[in-house]
C-alpha positions as CSV (number, residue, x, y, z in Angstrom):
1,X,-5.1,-84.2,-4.4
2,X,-5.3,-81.0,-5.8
3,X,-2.1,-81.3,-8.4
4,X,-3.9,-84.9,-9.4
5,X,-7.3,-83.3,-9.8
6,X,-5.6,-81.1,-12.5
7,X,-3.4,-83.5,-13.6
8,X,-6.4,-85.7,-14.5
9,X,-8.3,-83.4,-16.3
10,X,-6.3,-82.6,-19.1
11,X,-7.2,-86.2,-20.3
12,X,-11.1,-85.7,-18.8
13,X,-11.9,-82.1,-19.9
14,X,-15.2,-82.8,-18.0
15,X,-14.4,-83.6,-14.7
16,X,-15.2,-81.4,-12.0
17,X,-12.7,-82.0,-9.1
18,X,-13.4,-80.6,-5.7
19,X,-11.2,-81.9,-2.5
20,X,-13.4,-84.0,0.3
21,X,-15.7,-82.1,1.7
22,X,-16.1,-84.8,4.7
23,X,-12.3,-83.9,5.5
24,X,-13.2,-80.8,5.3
25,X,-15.6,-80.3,7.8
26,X,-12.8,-82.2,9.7
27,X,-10.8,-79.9,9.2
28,X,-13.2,-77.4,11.3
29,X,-13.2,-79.5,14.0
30,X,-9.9,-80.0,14.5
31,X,-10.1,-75.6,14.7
32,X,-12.7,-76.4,17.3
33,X,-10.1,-78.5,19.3
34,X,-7.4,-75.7,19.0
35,X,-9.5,-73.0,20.2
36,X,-10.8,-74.8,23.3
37,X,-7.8,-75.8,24.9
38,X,-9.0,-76.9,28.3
39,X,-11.5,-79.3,26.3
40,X,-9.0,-80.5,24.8
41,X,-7.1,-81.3,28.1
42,X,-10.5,-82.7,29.3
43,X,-10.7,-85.5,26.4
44,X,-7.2,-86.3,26.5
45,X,-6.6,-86.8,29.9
46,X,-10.0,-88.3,30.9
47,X,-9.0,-91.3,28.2
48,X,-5.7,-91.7,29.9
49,X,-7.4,-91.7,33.7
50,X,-9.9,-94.8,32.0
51,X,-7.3,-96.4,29.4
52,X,-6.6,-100.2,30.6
53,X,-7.8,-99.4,34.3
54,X,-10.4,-101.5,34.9
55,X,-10.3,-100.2,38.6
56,X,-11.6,-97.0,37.8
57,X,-14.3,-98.7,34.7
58,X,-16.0,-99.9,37.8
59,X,-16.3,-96.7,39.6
60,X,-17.7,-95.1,37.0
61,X,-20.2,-98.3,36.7
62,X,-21.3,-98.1,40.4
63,X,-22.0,-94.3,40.3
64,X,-24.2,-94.7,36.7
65,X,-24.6,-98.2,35.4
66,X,-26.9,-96.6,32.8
67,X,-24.2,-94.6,30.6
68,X,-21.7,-95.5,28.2
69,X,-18.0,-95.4,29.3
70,X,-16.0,-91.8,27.9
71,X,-15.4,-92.2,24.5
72,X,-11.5,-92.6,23.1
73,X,-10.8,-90.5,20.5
74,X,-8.4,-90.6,17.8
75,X,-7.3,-87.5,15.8
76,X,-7.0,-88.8,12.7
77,X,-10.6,-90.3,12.6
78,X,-13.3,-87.5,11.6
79,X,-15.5,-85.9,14.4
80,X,-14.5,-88.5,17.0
81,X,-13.1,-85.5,19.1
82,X,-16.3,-83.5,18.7
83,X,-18.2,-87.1,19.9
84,X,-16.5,-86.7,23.3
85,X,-17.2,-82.8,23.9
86,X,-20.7,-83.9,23.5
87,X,-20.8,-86.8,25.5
88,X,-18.6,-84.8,28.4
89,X,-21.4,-82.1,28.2
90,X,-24.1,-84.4,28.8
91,X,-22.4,-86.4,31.4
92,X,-21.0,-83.3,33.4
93,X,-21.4,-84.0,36.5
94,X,-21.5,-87.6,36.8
95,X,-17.6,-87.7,35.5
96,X,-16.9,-85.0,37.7
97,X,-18.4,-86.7,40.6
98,X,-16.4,-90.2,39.7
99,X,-12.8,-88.5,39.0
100,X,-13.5,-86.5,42.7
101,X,-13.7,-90.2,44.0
102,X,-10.4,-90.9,42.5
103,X,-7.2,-90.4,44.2
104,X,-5.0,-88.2,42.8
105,X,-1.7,-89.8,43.9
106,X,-2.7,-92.7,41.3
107,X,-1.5,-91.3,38.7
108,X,-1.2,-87.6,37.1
109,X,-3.8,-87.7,34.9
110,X,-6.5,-87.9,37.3
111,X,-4.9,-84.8,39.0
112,X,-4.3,-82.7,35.6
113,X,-8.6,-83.9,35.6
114,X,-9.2,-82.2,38.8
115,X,-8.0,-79.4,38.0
116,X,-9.4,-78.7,34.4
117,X,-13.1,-79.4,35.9
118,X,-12.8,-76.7,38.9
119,X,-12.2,-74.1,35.2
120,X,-15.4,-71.9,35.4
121,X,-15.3,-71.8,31.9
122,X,-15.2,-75.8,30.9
123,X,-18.4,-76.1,31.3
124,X,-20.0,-73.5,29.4
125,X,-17.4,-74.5,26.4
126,X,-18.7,-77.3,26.7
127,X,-22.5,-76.4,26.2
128,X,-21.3,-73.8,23.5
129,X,-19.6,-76.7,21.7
130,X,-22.8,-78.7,21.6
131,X,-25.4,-76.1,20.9
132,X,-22.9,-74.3,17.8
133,X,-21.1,-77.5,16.2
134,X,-22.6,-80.8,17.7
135,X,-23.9,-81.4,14.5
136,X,-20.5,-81.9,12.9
137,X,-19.8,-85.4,13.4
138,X,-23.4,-86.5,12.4
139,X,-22.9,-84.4,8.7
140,X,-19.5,-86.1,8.1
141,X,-21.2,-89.2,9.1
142,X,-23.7,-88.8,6.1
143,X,-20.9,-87.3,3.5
144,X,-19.6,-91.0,3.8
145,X,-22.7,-92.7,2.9
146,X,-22.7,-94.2,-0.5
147,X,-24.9,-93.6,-3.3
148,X,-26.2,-90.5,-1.6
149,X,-27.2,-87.5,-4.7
150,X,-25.0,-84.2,-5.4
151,X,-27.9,-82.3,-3.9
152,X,-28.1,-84.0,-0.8
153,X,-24.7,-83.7,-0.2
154,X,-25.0,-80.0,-1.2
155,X,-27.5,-79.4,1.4
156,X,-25.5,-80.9,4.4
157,X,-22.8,-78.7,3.0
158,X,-25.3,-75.2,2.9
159,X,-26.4,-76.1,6.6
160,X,-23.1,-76.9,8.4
161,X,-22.1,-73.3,6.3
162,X,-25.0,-71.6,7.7
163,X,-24.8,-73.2,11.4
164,X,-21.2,-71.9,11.6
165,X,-22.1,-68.3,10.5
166,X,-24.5,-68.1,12.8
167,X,-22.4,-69.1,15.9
168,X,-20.5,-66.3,15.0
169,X,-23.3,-63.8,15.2
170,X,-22.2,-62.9,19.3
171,X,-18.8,-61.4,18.2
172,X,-17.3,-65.3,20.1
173,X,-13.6,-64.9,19.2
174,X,-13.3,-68.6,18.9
175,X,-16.4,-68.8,17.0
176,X,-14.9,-66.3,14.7
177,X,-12.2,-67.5,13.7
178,X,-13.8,-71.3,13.3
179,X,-15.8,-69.4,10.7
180,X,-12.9,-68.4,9.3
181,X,-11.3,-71.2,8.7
182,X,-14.7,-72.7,7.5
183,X,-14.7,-70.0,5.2
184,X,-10.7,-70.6,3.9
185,X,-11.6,-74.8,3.1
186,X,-14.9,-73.6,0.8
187,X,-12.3,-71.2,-1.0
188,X,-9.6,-73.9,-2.0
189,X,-12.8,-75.3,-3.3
190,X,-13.3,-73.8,-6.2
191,X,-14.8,-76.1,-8.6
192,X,-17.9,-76.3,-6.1
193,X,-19.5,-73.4,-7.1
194,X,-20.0,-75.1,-10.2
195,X,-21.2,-78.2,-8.7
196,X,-23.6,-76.0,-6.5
197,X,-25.2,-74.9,-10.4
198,X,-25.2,-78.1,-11.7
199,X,-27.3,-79.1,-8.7
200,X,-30.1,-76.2,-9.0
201,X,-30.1,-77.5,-12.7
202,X,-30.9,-80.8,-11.7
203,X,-33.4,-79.5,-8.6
204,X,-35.3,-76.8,-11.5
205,X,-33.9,-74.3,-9.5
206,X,-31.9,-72.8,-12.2
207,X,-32.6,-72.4,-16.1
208,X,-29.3,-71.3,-16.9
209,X,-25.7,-72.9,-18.0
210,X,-24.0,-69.9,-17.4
211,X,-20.4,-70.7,-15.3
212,X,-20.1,-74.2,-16.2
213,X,-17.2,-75.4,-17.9
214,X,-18.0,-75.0,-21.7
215,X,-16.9,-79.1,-22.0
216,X,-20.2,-79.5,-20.1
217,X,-23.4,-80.0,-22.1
218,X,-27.0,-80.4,-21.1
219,X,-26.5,-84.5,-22.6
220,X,-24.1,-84.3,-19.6
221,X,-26.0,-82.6,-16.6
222,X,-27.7,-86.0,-15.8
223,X,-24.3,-88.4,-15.0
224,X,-23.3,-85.5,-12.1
225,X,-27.1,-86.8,-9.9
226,X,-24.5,-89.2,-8.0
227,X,-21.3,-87.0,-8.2
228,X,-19.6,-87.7,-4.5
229,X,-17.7,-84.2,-3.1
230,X,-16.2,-86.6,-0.8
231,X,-13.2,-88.7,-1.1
232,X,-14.0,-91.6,1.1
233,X,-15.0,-94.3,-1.5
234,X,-11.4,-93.4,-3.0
235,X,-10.0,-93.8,0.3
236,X,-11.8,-97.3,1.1
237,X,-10.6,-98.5,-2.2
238,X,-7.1,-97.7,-0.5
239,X,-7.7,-100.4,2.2
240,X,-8.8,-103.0,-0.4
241,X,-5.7,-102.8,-2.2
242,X,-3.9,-102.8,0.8
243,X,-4.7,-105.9,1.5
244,X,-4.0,-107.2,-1.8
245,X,-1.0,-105.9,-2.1
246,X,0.9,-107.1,1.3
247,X,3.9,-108.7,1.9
248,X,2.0,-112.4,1.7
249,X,0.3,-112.2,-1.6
250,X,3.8,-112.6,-4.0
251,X,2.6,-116.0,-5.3
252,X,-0.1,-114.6,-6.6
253,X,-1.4,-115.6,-9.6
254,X,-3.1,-113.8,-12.2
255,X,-6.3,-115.4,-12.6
256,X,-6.4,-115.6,-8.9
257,X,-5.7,-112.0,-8.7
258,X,-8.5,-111.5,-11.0
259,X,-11.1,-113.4,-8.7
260,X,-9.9,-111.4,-5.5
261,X,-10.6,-108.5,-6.8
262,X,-14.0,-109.3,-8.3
263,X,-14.7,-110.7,-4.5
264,X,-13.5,-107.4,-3.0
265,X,-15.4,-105.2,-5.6
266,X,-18.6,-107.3,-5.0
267,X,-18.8,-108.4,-1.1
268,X,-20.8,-105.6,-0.1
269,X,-23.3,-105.3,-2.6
270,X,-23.8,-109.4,-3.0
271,X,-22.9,-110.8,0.1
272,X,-24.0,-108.2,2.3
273,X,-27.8,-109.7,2.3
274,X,-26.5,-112.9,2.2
275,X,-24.3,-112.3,5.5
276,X,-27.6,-110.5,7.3
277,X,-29.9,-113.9,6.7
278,X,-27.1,-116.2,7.8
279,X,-26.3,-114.6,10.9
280,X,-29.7,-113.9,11.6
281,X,-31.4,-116.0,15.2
282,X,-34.5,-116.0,13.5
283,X,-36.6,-119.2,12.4
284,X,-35.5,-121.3,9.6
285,X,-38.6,-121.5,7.5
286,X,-39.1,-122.2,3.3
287,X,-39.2,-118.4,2.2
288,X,-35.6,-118.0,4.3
289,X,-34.2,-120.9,2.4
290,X,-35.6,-120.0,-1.5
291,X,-33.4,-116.7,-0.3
292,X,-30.8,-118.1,0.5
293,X,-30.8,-120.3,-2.3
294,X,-31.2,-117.8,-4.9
295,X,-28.5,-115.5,-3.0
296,X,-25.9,-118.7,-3.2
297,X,-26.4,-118.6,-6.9
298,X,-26.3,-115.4,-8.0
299,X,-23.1,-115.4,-5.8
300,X,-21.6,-118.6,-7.5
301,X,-22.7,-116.6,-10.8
302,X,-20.6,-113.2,-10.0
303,X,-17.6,-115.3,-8.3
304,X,-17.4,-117.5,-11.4
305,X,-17.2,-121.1,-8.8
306,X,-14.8,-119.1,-6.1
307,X,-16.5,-120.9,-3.4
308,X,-14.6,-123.1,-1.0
309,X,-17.0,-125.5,-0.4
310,X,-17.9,-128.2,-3.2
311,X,-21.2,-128.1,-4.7
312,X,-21.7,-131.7,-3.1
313,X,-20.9,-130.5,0.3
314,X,-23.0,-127.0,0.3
315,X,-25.9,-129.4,-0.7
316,X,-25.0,-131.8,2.4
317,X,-25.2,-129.0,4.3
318,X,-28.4,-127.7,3.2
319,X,-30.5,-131.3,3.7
320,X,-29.5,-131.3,7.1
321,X,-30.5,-128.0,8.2
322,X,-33.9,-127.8,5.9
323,X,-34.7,-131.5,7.6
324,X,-33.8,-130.6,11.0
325,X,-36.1,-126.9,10.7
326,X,-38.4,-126.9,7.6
327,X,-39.9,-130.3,7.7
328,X,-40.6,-130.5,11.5
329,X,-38.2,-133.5,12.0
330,X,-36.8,-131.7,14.3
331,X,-38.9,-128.4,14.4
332,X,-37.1,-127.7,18.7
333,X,-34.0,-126.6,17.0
334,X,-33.1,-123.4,16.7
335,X,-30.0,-120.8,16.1
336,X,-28.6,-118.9,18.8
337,X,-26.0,-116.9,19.9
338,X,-23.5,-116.5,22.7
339,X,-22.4,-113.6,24.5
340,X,-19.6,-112.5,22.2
341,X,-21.8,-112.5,19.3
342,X,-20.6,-115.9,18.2
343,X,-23.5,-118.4,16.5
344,X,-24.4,-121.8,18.2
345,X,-27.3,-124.2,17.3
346,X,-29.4,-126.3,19.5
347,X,-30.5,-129.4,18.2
348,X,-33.3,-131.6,20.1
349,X,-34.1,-129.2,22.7
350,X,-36.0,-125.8,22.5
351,X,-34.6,-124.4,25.5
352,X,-30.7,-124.8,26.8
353,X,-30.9,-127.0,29.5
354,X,-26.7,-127.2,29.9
355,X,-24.0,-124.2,30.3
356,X,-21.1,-124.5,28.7
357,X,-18.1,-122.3,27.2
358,X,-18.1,-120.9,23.4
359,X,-15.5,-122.5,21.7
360,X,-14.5,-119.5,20.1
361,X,-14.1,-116.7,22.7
362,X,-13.7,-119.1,25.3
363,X,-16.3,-117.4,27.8
């Protein structure tokens, strides 16, 4: 990223590259897992006792129907690691009262568990872990929200900076050297400083231009309010493209090609509203149709007549729903949903009189 970053800006002299700060706080954590070791052991071997062993699910459901079962993590998905240390160290001793209920014998997981929770330490790594870095997984959370401003982003940087200093204030070993390797990712970043001055610009906090790139002019200052320091848009683009580009798309045409990726460019920000009123339970009344409406046009209007359905066949559709719920012919009916999340309507009668199975999940 870095070689491309450079690469780039010989051809954009005004680009300010800095490497994702999300990953970077990732980064961190994964120095978190390595200097906790019997943590570590915890997470991974408490998702192996619970992995595909329903058995054991239902233990853990009789003892404390009221939490959620341990988390899984994966490594390669940001702060999902730090997730479990926190939920282990709020649900200490219910999961050390269920895997004491297991047998050991069942299978060596369970007994590896045993053994890491009679550590006199675990525990209070645990607490450490939650009181010094818990908020890790929630800041990488927010550096991958779109449209959020440089000095936002710059703030959730300043505090995770000054949160891991200060766990290092009691001489911790661990803690110092996850400040130091805190300390190592903000130094490969060294075009942030100048975003860090661009910001104070922006917030009045600083009058000056000094240390920006000389490229950079105060017509310029403006267009960096959004500037992302992450790369997850980048990366999401990645899946997109994936997609378009698998084995099954060589008979693409061009103009068809050209429609996809208007559609994949466009879902979130046009459809997205459209998607939330469809799937919504609530009430079909004459301001949730003129929506609906006007959303179906401005989608026909960006998706230049993509749809699947014919014009004659949308309005089919619509004369029979707006008859059956806006006009009282049929005012009972009503939209509901199963227990897989899967829509059903009811016709005639307000209440279900009948059970049956969803045709789609079967249950």
């Amino acid at each position: 990223m870095i070689k491309a970053g450079k690469a780039i800006q010989n051809l954009y002299t005004k680009i300010i590259h800095v490497t994702c700060l999300a990953h970077g706080l990732h980064r961190v954590a994964e120095e978190i897992r390595n200097q906790y070791k019997n943590v570590d052991q915890l997470v991974s071997n408490i998702k192996k006792t619970f992995l595909k062993a329903p058995s054991r699910i239902q233990t853990l459901k009789s003892v404390a129907s009221d939490i959620s079962l341990p988390p899984q993590p994966i490594l390669t998905r940001w702060g999902t690691w730090i997730d479990a240390a926190l939920y282990y160290c709020k649900h200490f001793e219910i999961i050390k009262q269920v895997i004491d209920m297991l047998d050991e014998n069942d299978a060596e997981s369970i007994k590896k568990c045993k053994q890491i929770l009679k550590s006199n330490n675990l525990e209070a790594n645990l607490a450490f872990i939650m009181s010094n870095y818990g908020f890790i997984s929630t800041s990488i959370t927010r550096l991958e929200t779109k449209g959020m401003s440089l000095t936002e982003s710059i703030k959730i940087i300043k505090t995770a900076k000054e949160s891991i200093h200060s766990a290092n204030v009691g001489g911790c070993a661990q803690a110092k050297a996850i400040d130091e390797k805190f300390q190592k990712v903000m130094e490969k970043n060294v075009r942030f400083v100048q975003l860090q001055k661009i910001s104070d610009i922006i917030n009045g906090q600083n009058e000056s231009m000094d240390g920006l790139p000389t490229d950079i002019s105060s017509g310029d200052i403006p267009f960096f309010k959004l500037a992302p320091i992450s790369s997850v848009d980048v990366e999401r683009t990645f899946s997109k493209y994936k997609n378009i580009l698998a084995d099954n798309r060589r008979s693409f045409e061009f103009s068809n090609l050209k429609k996809y990726l208007i559609v994949q460019c466009n879902a979130q920000v046009i459809t997205g509203k459209m998607e939330a009123l469809l799937m919504s339970c609530k009430i079909y009344t004459v301001d949730r149709d003129t929506e609906i409406k006007k959303n179906t046009e401005l989608i026909y209007d960006k998706f230049d007549g993509m749809a699947i359905k014919t014009v004659k066949e949308s309005q089919m559709i619509h004369d029979g729903m707006f008859t059956n719920f806006s006009k009282c012919t049929k005012a009972q009916g009503h939209w509901r949903k199963c227990r897989s999340g899967h829509l059903y309507c009811v016709m005639e009668c307000g209440v279900p009189m009948k059970q049956s199975v969803c045709p789609q999940c079967k249950v």
